[in-house]
C-alpha positions in Angstrom: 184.0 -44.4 -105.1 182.0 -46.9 -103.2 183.5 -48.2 -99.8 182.8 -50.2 -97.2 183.3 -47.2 -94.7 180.5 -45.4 -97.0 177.9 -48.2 -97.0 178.7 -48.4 -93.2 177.8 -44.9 -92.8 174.7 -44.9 -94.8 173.2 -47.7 -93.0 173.8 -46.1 -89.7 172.2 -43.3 -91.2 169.2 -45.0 -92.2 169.1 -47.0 -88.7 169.1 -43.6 -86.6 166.3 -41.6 -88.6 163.9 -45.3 -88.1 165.0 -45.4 -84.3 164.3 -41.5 -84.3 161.3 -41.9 -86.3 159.5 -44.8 -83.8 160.7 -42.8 -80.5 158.5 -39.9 -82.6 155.3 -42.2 -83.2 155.4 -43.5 -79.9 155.2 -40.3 -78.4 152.2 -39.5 -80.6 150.4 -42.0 -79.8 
């Protein structure tokens, strides 16, 4: 069942493991 609360989620999701995933590469380099 597809809901707005689910697509909400998923696109936090998706926005936390980029943010996490620039704080990493900045780090490296």
């Amino acid at each position: 069942m597809h809901t707005y609360l689910a697509e909400f989620m998923y696109k936090m999701i998706v926005i936390l493991w980029c943010d996490t995933a620039h704080y990493y590469f900045y780090k490296m380099y």
